[in-house]
C-alpha positions in Angstrom: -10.7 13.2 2.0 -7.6 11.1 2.0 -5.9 10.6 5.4 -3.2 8.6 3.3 -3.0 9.2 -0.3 -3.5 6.4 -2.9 0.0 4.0 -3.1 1.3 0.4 -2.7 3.3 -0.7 0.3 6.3 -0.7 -1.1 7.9 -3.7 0.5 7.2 -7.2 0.9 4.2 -8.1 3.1 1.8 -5.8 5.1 0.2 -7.0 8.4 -3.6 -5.0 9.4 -5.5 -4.8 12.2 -8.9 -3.4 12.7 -9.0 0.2 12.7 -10.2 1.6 16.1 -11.9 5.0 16.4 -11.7 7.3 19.7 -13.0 10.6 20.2 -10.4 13.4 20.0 -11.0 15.2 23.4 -11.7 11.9 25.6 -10.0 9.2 23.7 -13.2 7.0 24.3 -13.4 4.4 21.7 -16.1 4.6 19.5 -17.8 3.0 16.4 -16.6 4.0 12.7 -18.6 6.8 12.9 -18.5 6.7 8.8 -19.0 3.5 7.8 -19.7 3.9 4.4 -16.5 6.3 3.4 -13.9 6.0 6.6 -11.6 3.4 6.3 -9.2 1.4 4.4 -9.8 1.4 0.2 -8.3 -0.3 -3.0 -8.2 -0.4 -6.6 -8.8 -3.6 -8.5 -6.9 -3.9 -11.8 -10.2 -2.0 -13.7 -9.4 0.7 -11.6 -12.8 0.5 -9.7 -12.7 1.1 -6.2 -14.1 -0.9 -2.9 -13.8 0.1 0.6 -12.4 -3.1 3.1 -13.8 -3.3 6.5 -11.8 -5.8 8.4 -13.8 -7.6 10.8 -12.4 -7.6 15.0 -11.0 -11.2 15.3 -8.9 -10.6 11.9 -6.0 -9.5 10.1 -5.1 -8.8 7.1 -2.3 -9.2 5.1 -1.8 -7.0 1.8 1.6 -7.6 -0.5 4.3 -5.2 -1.3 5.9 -4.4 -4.4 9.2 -6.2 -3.6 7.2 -9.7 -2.7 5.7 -8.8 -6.4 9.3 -8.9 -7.8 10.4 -12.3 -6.5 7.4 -13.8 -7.3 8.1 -12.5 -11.1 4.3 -10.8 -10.6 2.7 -14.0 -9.3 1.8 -11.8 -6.6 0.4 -8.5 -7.1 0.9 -5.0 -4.9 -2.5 -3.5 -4.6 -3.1 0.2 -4.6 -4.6 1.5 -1.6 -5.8 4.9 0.7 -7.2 5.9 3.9 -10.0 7.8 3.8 -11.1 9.7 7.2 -14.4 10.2 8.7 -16.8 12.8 7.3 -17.1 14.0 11.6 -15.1 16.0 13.2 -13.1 15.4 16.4 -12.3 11.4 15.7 -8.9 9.8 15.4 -8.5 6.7 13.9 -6.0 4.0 15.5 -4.3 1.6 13.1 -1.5 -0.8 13.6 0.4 -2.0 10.4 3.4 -4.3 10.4 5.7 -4.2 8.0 7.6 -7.5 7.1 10.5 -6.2 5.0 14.3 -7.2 4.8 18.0 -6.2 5.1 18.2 -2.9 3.0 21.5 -4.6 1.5 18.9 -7.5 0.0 18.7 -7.9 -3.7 15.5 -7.9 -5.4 15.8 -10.4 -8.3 13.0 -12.7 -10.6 12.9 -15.7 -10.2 14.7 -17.5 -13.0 12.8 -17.6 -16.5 10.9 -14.5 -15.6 11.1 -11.2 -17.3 10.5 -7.8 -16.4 7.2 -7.6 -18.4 6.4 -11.0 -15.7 7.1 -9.0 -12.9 4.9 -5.7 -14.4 2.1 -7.8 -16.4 -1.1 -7.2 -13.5 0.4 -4.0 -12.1 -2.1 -1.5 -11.3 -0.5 1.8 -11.7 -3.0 4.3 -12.9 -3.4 6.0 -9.2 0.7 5.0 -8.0 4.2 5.7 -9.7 5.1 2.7 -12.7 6.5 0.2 -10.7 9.0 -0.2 -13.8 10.1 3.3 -13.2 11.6 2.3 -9.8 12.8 -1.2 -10.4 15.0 -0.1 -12.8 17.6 -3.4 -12.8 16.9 -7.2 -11.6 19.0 -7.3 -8.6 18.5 -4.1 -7.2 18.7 -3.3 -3.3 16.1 -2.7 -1.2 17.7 0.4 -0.2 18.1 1.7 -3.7 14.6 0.4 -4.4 13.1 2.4 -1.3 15.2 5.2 -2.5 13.7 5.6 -5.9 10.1 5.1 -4.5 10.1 7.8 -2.1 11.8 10.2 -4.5 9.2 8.7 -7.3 6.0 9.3 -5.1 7.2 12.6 -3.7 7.4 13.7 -7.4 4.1 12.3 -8.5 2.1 13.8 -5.3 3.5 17.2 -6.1 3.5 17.4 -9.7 0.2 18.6 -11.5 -1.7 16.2 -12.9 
């Protein structure tokens, strides 16, 4: 039922529209013909589930992972998936902006924090350990990136 499996955005700050629905065939816009299951969901740190409906005239703005490091966990990455509609024929339209960096950037605490800081509200029970990718204060974003994509790709495709 997942159009995009459970993960956090892996960078620093995530810009969402409203989702917009259109019939496959026509492309006529049309209402979220599944209200109650089609959409945009996250874990809070119990691991309990909500579905977000953004309303028209806003946007939202989620936090990544890295904005989570140099905030020494201040700021939290939440866990999140898109679920599709229970009818056939419907696309769903979505425009995210990511605000990221220079892949060269290094992602370092802020002074006085530690790594258990940085890790301390992490919600990882449906994503990859976020220590298990950070693996050194100053890290680049690049190598960072790297070791999430390898670390998802392994945890989608392993047998839980």
């Amino acid at each position: 039922d997942a159009w995009i499996g459970w993960h956090n955005d892996s960078g620093f700050l995530t810009c969402l529209t409203p989702d917009i629905y259109v019939k496959h065939d026509t492309g006529e816009e049309v209402p979220n013909p599944d209200r109650l299951t089609a959409g945009l969901w996250v874990a809070d740190r119990n691991s309990r589930t909500a579905k977000v409906t953004i309303p028209d005239d806003i946007m939202v703005i989620q936090c990544g992972e890295c904005l989570q490091i140099i905030t020494g966990g201040l700021l939290v990455a939440t866990p999140h998936c898109v679920r599709g509609a229970a009818v056939p024929n419907i696309a769903r339209i979505s425009c995210p902006c990511f605000v990221d960096t220079s892949v060269d950037f290094k992602l370092s605490m802020p002074e006085r924090c530690t790594r258990a800081d940085v890790f301390r509200n992490t919600i990882a029970q449906r994503v990859p350990p976020l220590e298990k990718r950070w693996t050194k204060d100053g890290m680049s974003f690049a190598d960072f990136l790297g070791d999430t994509f390898k670390s998802y790709y392994e945890w989608n495709t392993k047998s839980r």
